[in-house]
Structure formats: C-alpha cells, structure tokens
C-alpha positions in Angstrom: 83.8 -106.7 7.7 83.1 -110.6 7.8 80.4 -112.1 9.6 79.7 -115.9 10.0 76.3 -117.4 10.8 74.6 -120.6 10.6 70.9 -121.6 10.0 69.3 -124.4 9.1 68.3 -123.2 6.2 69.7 -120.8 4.1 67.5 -118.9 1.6 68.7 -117.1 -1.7 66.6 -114.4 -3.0 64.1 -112.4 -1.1 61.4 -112.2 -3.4 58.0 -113.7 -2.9 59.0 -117.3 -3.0 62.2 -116.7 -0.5 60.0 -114.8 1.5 57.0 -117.3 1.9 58.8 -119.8 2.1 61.2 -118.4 5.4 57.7 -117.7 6.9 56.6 -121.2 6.4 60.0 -122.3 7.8 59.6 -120.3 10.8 56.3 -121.7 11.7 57.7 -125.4 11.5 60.4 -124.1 14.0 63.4 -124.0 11.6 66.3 -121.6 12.1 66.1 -119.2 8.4 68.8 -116.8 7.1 67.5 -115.2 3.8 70.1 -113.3 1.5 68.4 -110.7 -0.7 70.7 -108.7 -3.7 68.7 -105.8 -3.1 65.9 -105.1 -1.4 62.9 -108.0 -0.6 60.5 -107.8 -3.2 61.8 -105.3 -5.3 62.1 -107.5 -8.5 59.6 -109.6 -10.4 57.4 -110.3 -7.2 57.1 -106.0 -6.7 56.7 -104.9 -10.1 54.5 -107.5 -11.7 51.0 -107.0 -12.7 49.1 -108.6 -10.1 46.8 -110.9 -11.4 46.3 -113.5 -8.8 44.6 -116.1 -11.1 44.0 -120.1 -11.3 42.0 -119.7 -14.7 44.2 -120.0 -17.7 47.0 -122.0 -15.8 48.3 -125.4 -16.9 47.0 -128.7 -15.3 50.0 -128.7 -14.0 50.1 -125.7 -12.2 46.7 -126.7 -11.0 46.8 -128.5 -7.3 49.5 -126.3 -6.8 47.2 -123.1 -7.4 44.6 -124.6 -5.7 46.6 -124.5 -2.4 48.1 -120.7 -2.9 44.2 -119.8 -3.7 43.5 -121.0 0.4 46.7 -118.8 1.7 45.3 -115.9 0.0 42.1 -116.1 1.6 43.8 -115.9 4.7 46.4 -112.7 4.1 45.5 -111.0 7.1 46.0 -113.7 9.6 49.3 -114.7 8.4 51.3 -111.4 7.4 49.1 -109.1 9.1 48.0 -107.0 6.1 45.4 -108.2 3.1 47.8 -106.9 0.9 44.8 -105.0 -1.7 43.8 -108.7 -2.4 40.3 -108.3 -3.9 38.1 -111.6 -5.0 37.5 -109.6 -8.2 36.9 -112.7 -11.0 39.1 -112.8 -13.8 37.7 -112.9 -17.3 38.9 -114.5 -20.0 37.4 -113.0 -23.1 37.6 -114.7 -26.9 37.1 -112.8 -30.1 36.1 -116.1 -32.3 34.7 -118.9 -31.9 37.2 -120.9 -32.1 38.8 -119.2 -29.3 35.5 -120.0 -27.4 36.2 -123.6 -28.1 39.4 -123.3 -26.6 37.8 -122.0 -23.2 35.1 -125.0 -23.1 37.5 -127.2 -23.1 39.8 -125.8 -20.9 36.7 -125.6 -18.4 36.4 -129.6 -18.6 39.5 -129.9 -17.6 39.7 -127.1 -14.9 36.5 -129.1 -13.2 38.7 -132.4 -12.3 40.6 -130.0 -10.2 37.8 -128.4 -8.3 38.1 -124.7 -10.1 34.5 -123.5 -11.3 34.5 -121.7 -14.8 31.6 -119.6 -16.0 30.8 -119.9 -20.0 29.5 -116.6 -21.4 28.2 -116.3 -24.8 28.7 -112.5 -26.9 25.2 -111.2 -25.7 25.0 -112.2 -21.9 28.7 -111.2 -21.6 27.7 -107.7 -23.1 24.6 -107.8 -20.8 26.8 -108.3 -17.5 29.8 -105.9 -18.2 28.3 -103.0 -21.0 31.9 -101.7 -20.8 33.1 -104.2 -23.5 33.8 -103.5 -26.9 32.1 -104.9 -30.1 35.1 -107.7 -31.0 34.5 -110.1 -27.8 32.7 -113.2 -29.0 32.2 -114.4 -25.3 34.3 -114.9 -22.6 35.2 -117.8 -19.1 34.8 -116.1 -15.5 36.5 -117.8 -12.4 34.1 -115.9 -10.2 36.9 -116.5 -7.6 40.1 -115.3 -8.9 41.2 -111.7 -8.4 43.8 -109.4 -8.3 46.4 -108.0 -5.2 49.1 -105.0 -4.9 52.1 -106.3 -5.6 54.4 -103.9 -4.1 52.8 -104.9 -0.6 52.6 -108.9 -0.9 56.3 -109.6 -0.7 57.1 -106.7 1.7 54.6 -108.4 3.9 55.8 -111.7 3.9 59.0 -110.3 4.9 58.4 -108.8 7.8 55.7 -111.3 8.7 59.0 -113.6 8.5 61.2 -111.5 10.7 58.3 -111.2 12.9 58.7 -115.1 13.5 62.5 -114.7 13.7 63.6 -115.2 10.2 67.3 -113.4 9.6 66.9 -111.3 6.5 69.9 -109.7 4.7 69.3 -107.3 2.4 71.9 -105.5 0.6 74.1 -108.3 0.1 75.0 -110.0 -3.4 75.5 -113.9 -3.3 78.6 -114.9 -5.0 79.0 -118.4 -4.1 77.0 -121.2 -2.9 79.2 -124.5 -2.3 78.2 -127.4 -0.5 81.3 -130.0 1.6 79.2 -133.0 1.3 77.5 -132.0 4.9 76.5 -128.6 4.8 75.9 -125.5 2.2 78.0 -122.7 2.5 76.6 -119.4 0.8 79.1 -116.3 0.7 78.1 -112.5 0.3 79.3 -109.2 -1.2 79.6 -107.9 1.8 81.7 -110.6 3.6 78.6 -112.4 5.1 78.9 -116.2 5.3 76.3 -118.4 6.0 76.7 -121.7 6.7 73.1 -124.1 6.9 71.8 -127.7 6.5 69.9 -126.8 3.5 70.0 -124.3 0.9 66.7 -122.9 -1.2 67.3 -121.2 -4.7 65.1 -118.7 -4.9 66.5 -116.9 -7.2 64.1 -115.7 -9.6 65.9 -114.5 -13.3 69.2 -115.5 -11.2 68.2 -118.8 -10.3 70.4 -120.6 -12.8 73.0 -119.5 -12.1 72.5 -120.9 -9.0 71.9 -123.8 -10.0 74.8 -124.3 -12.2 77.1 -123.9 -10.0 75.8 -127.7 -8.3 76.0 -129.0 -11.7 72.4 -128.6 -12.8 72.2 -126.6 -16.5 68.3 -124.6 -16.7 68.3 -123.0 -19.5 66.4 -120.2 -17.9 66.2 -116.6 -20.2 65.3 -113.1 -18.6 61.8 -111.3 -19.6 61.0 -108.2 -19.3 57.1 -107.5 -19.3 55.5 -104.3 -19.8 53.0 -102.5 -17.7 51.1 -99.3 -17.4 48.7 -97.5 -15.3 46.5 -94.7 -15.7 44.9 -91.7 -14.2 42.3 -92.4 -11.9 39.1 -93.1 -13.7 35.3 -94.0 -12.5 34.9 -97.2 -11.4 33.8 -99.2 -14.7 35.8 -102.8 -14.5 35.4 -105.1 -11.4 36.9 -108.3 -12.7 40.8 -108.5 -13.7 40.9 -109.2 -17.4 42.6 -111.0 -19.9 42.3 -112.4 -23.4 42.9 -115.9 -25.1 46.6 -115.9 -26.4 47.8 -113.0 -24.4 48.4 -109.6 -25.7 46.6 -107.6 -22.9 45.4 -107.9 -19.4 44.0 -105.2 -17.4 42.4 -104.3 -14.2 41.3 -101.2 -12.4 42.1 -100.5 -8.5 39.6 -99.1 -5.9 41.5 -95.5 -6.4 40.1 -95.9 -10.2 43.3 -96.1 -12.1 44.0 -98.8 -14.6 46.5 -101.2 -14.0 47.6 -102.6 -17.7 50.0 -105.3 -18.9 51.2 -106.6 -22.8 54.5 -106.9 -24.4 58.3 -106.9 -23.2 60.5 -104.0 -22.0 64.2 -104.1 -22.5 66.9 -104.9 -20.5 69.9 -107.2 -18.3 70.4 -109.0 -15.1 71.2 -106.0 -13.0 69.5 -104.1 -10.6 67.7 -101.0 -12.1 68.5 -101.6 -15.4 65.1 -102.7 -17.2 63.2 -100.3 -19.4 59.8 -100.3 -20.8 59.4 -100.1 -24.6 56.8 -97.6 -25.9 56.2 -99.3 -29.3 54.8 -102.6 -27.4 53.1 -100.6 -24.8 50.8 -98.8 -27.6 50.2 -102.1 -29.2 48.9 -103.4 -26.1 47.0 -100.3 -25.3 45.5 -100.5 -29.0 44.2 -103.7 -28.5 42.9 -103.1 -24.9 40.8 -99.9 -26.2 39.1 -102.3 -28.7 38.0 -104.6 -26.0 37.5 -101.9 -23.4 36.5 -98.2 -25.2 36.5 -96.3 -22.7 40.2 -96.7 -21.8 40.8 -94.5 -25.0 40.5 -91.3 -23.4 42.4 -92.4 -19.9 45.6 -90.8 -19.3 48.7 -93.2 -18.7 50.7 -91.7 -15.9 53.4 -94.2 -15.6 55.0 -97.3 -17.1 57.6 -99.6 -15.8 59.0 -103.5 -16.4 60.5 -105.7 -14.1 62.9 -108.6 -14.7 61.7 -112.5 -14.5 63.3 -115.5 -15.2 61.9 -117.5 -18.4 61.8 -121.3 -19.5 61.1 -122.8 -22.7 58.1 -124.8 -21.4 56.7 -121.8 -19.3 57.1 -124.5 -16.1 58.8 -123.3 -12.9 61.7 -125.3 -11.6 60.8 -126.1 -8.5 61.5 -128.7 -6.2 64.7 -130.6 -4.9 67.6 -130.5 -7.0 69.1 -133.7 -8.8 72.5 -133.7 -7.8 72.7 -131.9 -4.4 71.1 -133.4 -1.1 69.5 -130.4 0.9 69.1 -128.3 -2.2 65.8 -127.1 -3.3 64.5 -125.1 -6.4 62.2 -122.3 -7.0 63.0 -120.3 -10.0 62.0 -119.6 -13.8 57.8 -119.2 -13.0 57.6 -117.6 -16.1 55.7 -114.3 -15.2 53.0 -116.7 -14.0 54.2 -117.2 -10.3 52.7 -114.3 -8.1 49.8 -116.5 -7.2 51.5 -119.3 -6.7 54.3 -118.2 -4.4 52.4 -118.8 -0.8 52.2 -122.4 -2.0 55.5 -122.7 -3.2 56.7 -121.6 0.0 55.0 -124.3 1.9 55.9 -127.0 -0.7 58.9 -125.7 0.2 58.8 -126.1 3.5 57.0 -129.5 3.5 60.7 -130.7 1.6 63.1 -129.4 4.2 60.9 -130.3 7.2 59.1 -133.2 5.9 61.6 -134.8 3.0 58.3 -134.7 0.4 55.1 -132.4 -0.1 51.4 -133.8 -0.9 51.2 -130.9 -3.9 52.1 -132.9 -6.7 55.3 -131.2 -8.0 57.2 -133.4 -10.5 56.6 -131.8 -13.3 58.8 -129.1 -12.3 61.7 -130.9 -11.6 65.0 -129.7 -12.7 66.4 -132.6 -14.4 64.1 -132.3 -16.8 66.2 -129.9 -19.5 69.3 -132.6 -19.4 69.8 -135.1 -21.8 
C-alpha cells in the first residue's frame, strides 16, 4: 500500500543524529518526516559504549563538542528523561612517559577551546583512585566529561521528537533518494514516498550510499566495535576510562556492572548481522585487568557489537553537500559521535532554517575525499 506525504524536511536514518536533529527542527517550527530501516536507535547510537567525552577529541571536533557538552546538561528539559547521564570525569591514563607528554600537550591545546584538563603524575593518580594497577605512569581528568545509557538517549530523542510533531517511520527501508531540481523525493520499502524541501543523510554506516547517489563518492567503511559488561560488582570506578592509543575503555554503572569496550566484532550492512569476536574481547579484557585488577575476577555476562560507519581521517561528514541544494550530511563519526550528536542536530538545524551554523564545521565537509 502506497502512501505519499510531504515535509519540509525529510530525514534518513533514525539514529541519534536523525533524531536530534527532527527535534531541533520541530522547535524551529519545520514540518519533519524521519524514515528509520529499523527501529530509532537500534544501531550505532544504541549499542555503542557510552562514553560521552570532549577529552581526547580532535581540535576539530572541539567547538562542536563544546556545544553537545551544554545540551547534555540539559537532558531532562528537552527529551524528558536524563537518559543515565552521569558527570562522571573521564580519565585518560598513560603507561610512559612519553605518553604523558602526549597528554600535556594535548591539554595546551584543549585550553584555547575552554575544556579544563587535570595533569596527574603516577603517585597522586594512585592516591586518588587506589583501584589502578601498577603500569599507569599518570593519567589527564576532564573533571567534566562522563558517561550516558545508550539504549535510552536515542529512544528519547525520538519520542521527544514526536512529542513536538515530528513524523517518524520506522520499519521502512529507503531505496531511493532523487532530487527534480526543486524538491527531494525519498521512496520506501514499504511504498512510502516522501516528498520535502530538504533532505538530511543521516545515515550512519549507510550514509554513503546516500550520498552517492547525488554524485558525492565518501569512502566510508563499516566497523564493528566490541563491548562487554559484567556482573554487578561493588562500586570501585567513578570516572569513565580510557588509555592513550586506544585498546580499552571502561566504566562501571550505578547497578555495579562494568561496561567495557576494545577491539572489532565481525560483520555486514544488514540488520542483526554483527557479531562480537572473543579473541579481541580477551585482549582487551587482558589489558584492562592490568590497569584495573580487580576486574580479574568479574564475571562477563554479555557481549555484543554494533555497526558504524568509518572514514580514513576519523572526521564525520557533516554538513551541506557539494553538489545538491537542500542536502545535508551527517554520517561516518567514526565511533566517536555519541556525544556529539545533540550538536549535530542543531548544526543541523541552524543549515536548513538558517542557511549557515556558528559551530565551525568545514572541516567536515564532504568534498573533501574528491580529487
């Protein structure tokens, strides 16, 4: 059974991005119909690991996170729920010092964008959280960075966008996006056409496809990260926590279990087909007990991956398109784009409403894998 509906703005992909940004849309007065594959949130933006984190992020990336850190703050106000985000701190921990030099300098450059990084040497780290392990050499704490449920945040900015009068579809499977010259047409799996001003890729791992099919070539790659969590354990570690170079990151809930990341899973660009691999997971896990011993007796209960969409500079696409008036771009963050995604949705917005955004974005463009 066909259906035909117009919007001003037509929305593909009902993840995090999609869904911030038909909420931000929604409060600017725009008409929004958002097309989700399966269900909103259910990919990357569900199953991540939650870290909601401005320490560690390119310059880039900065302004923008700086903005997403001010929507968190204000969860409950805007999609009624604060979604498990807790103001945590996220540590950054070295094992040389050499690695500590890497975190100085990244704190001099953090400063010129107003984030506040903590320096800790190898005995006042030990002396504020006992619960490390012998290898750390020191470690950088953004006192204000923290951590979120993921399997509520995009949920919630879903129905906090139907709430506001955003049309949601879920269930139905894009197959074409075409624009006449005057307006985008966007066509369903399940005979839904949808016919707006403006058209938002939000895509996520599918985003290039998207975008290919307006001429624009991203060569955007799936990933697959692993994650883990454990049995409930006594409450030990308050901040969320990574290392230098990757390799683990960990935090631990108010129910007491673990929440771990490190490594890739396995699998393709379909729905409920991603797998988690064991032999990465127990590297990962190897090299968390060294920094954190008493994870060495925790149970893990459950593992799981998600699919997100991967680009060989680790930069988002995002922004408007460079062949296509009307279209804009949010895809490929790289498994870095949970806490970015309320600003993303009101940079967003700022382009459909506004025709430009104050965040500065242009690193991000799309045009910048041709030639």
């Amino acid at each position: 059974m066909s259906e035909h509906l117009t919007a001003d703005v037509a929305i593909i992909g009902g993840g995090l991005m999609g869904c911030s940004a038909a909420l931000a849309l929604r409060r600017m007065n725009c008409s929004v119909l958002l097309v989700e594959q399966g269900w909103c949130g259910a990919q990357a933006s569900g199953v991540n690991y939650g870290g909601v984190r401005r320490q560690g992020r390119p310059e880039t990336q900065l302004p923008l996170a700086q903005r997403s850190h001010a929507i968190w703050q204000s969860l409950p106000e805007l999609v009624g729920s604060d979604c498990e985000y807790t103001v945590s701190g996220h540590l950054k921990l070295a094992r040389s010092d050499a690695e500590m030099a890497s975190l100085e300098e990244y704190r001099g450059q953090a400063e010129k964008f107003g984030l506040q990084l903590e320096i800790l040497g190898r005995a006042a780290l030990r002396q504020r959280y006992p619960w490390l392990g012998d290898k750390v050499a020191g470690g950088s704490l953004c006192a204000s960075d923290g951590h979120a449920n993921p399997r509520l945040v995009a949920a919630a900015f879903a129905l906090a966008a139907k709430r506001h009068g955003a049309d949601i579809r879920e269930g139905a499977t894009v197959e074409t996006a075409t624009f006449d010259g005057k307006q985008f047409t966007v066509r369903a799996s399940n005979g839904l056409e949808v016919k707006a001003k403006f058209l938002l890729n939000c895509a996520g791992a599918w985003g290039a496809t998207f975008a290919e099919q307006f001429g624009e070539h991203v060569p955007e790659f799936p990933i697959f990260p692993n994650m883990w969590v454990t049995e409930p354990m006594p409450k030990l570690v308050e901040p969320n926590v990574g290392i230098v170079g990757g390799g683990f990151y960990v935090r631990q809930v108010a129910r007491g279990n673990f929440v771990l990341g490190g490594g890739r899973g396995t699998g393709q660009l379909a729905i409920a087909s991603t797998r988690p691999t064991s032999a990465s997971m127990f590297a990962s896990m190897k090299l968390a007990c060294e920094f954190i011993p008493a994870l060495q007796n925790a149970l893990v209960i459950r593992s799981w991956t998600g699919v997100e969409g991967m680009l060989p500079d680790h930069q988002p696409v995002l922004g408007a398109s460079a062949t296509t008036p009307g279209l804009f771009h949010a895809f490929g963050f790289s498994g870095a784009g949970f806490q970015l995604a309320p600003a993303v949705g009101e940079v967003l917005a700022d382009l459909v409403v506004r025709g430009a955004t104050a965040t500065p974005i242009q690193a991000f463009r799309v045009d910048r894998f041709s030639g």
